[in-house]
C-alpha positions in Angstrom: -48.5 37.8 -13.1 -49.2 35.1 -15.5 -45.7 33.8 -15.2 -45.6 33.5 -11.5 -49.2 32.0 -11.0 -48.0 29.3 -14.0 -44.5 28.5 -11.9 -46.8 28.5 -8.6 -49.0 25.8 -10.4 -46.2 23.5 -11.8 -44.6 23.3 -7.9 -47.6 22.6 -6.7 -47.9 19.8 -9.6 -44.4 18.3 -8.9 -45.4 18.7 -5.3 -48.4 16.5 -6.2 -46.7 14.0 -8.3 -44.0 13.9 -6.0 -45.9 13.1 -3.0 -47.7 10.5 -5.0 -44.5 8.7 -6.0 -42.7 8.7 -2.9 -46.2 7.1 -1.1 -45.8 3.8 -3.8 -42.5 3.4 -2.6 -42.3 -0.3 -0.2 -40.9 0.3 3.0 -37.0 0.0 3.0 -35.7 -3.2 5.6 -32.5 -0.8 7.4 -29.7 -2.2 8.6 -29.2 -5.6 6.4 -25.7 -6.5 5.4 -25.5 -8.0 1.8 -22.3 -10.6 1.9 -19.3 -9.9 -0.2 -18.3 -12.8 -2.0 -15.0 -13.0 -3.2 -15.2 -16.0 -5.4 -17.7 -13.6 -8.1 -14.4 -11.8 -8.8 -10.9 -12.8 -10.8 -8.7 -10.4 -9.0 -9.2 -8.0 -6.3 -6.6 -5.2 -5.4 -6.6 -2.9 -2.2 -5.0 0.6 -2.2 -4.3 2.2 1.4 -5.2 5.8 1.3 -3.6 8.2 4.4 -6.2 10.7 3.3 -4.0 13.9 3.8 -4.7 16.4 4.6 -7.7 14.5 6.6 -5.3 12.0 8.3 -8.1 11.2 10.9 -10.1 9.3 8.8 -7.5 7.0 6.6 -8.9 4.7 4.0 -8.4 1.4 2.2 -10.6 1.0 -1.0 -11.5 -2.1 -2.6 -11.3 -2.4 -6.2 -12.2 -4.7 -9.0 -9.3 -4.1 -11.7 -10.7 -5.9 -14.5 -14.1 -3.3 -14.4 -12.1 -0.7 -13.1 -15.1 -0.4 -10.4 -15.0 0.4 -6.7 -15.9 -2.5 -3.7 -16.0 -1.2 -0.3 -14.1 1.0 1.8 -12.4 0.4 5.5 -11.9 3.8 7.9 -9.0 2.8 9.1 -8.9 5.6 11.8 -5.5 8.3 11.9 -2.9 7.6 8.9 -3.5 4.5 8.4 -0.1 2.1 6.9 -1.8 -0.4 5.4 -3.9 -3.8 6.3 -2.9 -7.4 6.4 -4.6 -9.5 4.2 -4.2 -13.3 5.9 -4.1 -16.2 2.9 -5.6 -19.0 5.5 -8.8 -17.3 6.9 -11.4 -14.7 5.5 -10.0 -11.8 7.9 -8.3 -8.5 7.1 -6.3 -7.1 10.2 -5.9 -3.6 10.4 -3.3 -1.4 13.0 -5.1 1.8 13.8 -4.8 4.6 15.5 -8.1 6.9 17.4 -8.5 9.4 20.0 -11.2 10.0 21.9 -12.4 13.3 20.8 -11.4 12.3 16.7 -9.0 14.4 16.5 -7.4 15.0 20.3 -8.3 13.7 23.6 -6.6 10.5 24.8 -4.8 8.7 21.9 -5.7 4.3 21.7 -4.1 2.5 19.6 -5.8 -1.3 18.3 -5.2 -4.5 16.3 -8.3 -4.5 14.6 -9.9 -7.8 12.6 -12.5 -7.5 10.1 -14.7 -9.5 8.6 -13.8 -10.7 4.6 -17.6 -10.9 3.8 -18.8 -8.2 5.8 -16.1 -6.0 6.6 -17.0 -5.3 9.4 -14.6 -5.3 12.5 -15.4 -8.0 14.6 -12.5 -7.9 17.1 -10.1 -5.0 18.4 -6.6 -6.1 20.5 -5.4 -2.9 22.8 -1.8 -2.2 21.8 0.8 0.3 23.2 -0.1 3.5 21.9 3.3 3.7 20.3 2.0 2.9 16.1 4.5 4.3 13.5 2.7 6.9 11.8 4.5 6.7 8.2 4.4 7.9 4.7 5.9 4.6 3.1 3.5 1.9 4.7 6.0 -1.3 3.5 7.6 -2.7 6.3 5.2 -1.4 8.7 3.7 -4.4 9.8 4.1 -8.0 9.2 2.2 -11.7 9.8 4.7 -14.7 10.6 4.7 -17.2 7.7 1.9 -19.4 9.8 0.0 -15.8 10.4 -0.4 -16.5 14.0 1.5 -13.8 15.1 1.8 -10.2 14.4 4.6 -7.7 14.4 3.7 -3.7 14.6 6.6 -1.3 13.9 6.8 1.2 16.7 8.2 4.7 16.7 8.4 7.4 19.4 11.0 8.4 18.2 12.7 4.9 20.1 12.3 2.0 18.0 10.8 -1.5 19.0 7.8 -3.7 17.6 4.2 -4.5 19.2 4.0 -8.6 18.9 0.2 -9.9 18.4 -1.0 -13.2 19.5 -4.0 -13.3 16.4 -5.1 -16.4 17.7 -5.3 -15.8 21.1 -6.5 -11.6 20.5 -4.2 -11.0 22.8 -1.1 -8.5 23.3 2.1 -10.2 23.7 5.0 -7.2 24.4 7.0 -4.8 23.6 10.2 -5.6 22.1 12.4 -2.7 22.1 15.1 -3.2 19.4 17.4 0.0 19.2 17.8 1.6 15.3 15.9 -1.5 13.9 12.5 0.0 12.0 11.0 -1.8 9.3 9.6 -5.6 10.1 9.4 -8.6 7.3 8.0 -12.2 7.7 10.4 -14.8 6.8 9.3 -18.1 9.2 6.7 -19.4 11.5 7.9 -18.3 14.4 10.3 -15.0 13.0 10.1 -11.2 11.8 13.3 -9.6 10.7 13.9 -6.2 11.2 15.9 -3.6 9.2 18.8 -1.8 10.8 20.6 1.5 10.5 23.9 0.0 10.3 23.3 -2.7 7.4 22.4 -5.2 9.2 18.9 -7.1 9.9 17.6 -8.7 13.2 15.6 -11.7 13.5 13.3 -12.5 16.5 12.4 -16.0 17.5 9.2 -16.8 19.1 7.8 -19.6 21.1 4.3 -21.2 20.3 3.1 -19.1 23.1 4.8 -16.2 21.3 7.8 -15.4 23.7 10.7 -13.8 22.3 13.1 -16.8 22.8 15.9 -15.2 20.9 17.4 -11.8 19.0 20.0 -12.7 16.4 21.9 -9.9 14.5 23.2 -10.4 11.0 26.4 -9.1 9.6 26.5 -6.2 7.9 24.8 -6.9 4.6 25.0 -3.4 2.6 26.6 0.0 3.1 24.2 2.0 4.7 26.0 5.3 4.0 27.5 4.7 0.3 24.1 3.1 -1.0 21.1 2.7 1.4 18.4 0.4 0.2 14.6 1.7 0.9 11.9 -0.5 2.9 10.5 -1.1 -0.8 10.9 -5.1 -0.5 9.1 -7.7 -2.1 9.0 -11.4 -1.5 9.1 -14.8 -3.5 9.3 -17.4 -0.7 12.4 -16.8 1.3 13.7 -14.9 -1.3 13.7 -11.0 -0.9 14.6 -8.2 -3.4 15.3 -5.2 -2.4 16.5 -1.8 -4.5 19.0 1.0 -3.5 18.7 4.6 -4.1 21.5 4.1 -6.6 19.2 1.3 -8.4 21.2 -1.8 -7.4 18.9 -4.8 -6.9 19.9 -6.8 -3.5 18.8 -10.2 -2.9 18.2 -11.5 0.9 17.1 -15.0 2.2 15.2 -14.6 5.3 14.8 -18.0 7.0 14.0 -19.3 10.5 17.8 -18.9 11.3 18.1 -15.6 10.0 19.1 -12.8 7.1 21.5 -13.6 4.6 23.3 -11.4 1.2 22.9 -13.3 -2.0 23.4 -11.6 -4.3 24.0 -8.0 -5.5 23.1 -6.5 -9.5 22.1 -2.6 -11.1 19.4 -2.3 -12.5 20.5 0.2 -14.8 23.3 0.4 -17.7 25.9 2.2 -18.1 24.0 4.1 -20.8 20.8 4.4 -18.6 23.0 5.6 -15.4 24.8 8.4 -18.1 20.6 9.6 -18.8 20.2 9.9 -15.5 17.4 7.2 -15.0 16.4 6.2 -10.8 13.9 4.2 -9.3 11.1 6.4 -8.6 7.9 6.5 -5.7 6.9 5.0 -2.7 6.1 1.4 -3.8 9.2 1.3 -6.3 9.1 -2.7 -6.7 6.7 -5.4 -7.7 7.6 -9.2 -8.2 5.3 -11.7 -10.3 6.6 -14.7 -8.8 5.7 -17.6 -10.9 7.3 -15.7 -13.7 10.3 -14.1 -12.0 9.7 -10.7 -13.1 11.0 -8.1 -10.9 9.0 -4.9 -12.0 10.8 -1.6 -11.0 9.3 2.1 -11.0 11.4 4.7 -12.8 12.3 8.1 -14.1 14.9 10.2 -15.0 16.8 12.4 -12.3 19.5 12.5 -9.9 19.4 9.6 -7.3 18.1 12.1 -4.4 15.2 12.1 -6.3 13.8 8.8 -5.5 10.5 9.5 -4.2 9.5 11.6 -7.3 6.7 9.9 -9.8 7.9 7.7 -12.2 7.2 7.6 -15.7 8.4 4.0 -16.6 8.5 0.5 -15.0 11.8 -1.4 -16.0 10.9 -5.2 -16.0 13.7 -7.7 -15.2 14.1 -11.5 -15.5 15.5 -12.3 -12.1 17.1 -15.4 -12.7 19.2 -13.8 -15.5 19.4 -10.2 -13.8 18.9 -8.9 -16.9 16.2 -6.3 -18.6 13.3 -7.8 -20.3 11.3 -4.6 -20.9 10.6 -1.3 -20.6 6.8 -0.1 -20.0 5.8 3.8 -20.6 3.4 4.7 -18.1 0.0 6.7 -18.8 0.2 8.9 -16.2 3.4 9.7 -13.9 2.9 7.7 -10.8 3.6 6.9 -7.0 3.8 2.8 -6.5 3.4 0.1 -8.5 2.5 -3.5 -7.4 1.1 -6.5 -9.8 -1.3 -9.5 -9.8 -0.4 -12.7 -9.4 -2.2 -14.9 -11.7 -1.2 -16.4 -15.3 -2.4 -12.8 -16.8 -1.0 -10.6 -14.4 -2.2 -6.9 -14.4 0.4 -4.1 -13.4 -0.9 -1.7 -10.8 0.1 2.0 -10.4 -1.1 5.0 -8.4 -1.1 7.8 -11.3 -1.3 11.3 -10.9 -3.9 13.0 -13.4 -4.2 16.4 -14.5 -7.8 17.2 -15.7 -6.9 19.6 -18.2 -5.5 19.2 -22.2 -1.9 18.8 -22.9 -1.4 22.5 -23.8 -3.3 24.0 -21.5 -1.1 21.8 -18.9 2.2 23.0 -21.2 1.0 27.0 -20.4 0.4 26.8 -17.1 3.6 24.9 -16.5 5.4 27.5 -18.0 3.5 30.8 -16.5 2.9 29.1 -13.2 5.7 26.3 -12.5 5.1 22.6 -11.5 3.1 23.9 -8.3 0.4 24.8 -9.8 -1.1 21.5 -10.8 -0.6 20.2 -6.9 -4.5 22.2 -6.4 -6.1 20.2 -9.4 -4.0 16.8 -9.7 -6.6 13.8 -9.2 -4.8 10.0 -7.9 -6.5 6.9 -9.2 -5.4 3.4 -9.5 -3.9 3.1 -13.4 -4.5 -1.2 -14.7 -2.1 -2.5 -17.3 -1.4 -5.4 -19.0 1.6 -6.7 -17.2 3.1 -8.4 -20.5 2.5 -6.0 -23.1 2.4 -3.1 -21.2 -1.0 -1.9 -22.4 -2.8 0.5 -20.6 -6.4 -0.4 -19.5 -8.2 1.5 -17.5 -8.3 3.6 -14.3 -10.1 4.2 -11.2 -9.9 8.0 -11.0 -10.4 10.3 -8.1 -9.5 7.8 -5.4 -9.2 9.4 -2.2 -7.1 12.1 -0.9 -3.3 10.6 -1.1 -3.5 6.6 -2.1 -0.2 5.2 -2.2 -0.4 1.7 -0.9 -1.0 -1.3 -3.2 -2.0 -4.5 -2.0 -3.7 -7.7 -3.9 -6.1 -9.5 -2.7 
């Protein structure tokens, strides 16, 4: 009796206290906007998150690397493959997909621009309702070199590419370009596009953004032998690219088209005998004012491409030849890497929130399956030159696999 008229007097007490707190509060203003400002921050770095299993409601987070602390998010609607980030204005542009009811009803596909300071959208461009719905999210989508116009890879399962008039918000076409997928910017007025065959196509626009031209390379790698993956990365006209046999392939990609420079491995002798392959979904990163060509790896068959890697092989480009080797904290999916005098190396790692032995038991009672239930993604920060690990941003979203500076 005494105990429950006691706990019936201290709830009425917190009740009390409670009641007199919450009336001292001031009355909250709802609906103010505090501006982002960029210039507070050293480097900023954006990961795309498809959000699986809850693919209606795809992600990009914005993170601060040197805190390790989270910005902002974008809901970039169904599976998202990445944003745009323009250099010459304070926008981030955004493909998405929505349907009506969230998850059926009439699909509606957009070319959506958001605010830099805000974020949010300010504009929305109808598009075909034809957006490539992808795991790898490189190649996707692509600015011209001017960012004027926009490209938007297309498949249903025909292939073609959704041209954007940014300027204008305006649709432009439909460009239907048969076994051509994957769309890079090389040009003012041109996107190349990569082929089935080996081959590239460039599209020329007007100033009004008419398709003046389609111009088909030769065949610039065996498609069959060696295919390369859409894992590109870019130092001016320059493009490297990796096959699944880890030869490096360098591209120009100018106004009149796609050219075959050059052609290197990115493994030994020795290395290919231990059975090392490039590894992920973003398996390149390129530090351009340095010329170091950062590739994801691990040890395993070449089939095994898309598995985590466990190291990043660093490369001089100009020599072709291996500079370092970088153990990484955590296996991982993509990598990508600032690009200022310190650069930071960026990688999606997969964590397993339990000690090493307990992880060693279950792996051997349970198999490798088991840990797919409890393994957390978060954004992994190293130093890019000595390869220290820093810090992480753990828990991020559902299935992050997209890197992208800022």
């Amino acid at each position: 009796m005494r105990a429950t008229m006691f706990l019936g007097g201290l709830l009425a007490l917190t009740g009390i206290l409670t009641s007199a707190t919450l009336a001292d509060l001031p009355e909250e203003a709802v609906g103010n906007v505090v501006p982002f400002d960029r210039t507070a921050h050293n480097r900023l770095v954006w990961v795309a998150d498809m959000n699986s299993p809850y693919q209606a409601h795809s992600r990009a987070y914005l993170i601060n690397p040197d805190t390790g602390t989270f910005i902002s998010m974008l809901d970039l609607g169904y599976w998202t493959t990445g944003i745009q980030l323009p250099k010459s204005r304070a926008q981030i542009v955004a493909a998405e997909t929505h349907f009506t009811r969230t998850t059926r009803g009439e699909r509606q596909d957009f070319i959506v621009t958001y605010d830099a300071a805000s974020f949010n959208a300010v504009s929305e461009i109808p598009i075909p309702p034809k957006r490539a719905s992808v795991v790898k999210m490189q190649g996707t989508a692509a600015l011209t070199d001017d960012e004027r116009f926009m490209a938007q890879m297309n498949f249903t399962p025909a292939n073609s590419v959704t041209l954007v008039d940014l300027k204008a918000g305006r649709f432009l076409s439909e460009e239907v370009i048969p076994g051509c997928a994957n769309v890079f910017g090389g040009g003012d007025r041109q996107f190349h596009l990569l082929c089935g065959d080996g081959s590239f196509v460039t599209l020329t626009l007007n100033d009004a953004g008419d398709v003046l031209g389609k111009t088909r390379s030769d065949v610039l790698f065996d498609p069959f032998s060696d295919p390369i993956t859409i894992s590109g990365v870019r130092d001016g006209s320059r493009w490297y690219f990796v096959s699944l046999a880890g030869v490096i392939h360098e591209f120009d990609m100018t106004p009149a088209g796609v050219s075959h420079v050059a052609a290197w491995s990115a493994f030994s002798d020795d290395e290919r005998d231990d059975e090392w392959s490039i590894s992920g979904f973003q398996h390149l990163a390129l530090h351009a004012a340095t010329g170091h060509l950062y590739v994801l790896t691990h040890q395993g068959p070449p089939e095994t491409f898309e598995d985590p890697g466990t190291h990043v092989f660093v490369y001089d480009v100009a020599t072709r030849k291996k500079i370092d080797d970088i153990e990484l904290a955590a296996r991982s999916l993509s990598i990508s890497i600032s690009q200022d005098e310190a650069p930071l190396l960026y990688a999606i790692g997969a964590h397993i929130p339990m000690p090493i032995l307990a992880q060693i038991w279950v792996y051997m009672t349970q198999g490798e399956a088991a840990f797919y239930d409890v393994m957390q993604l978060g954004l992994d920060i190293y130093d890019a030159d000595e390869g220290e690990y820093l810090r992480s941003v753990p828990k991020l979203g559902h299935f992050p696999s997209h890197i992208q500076p800022w």
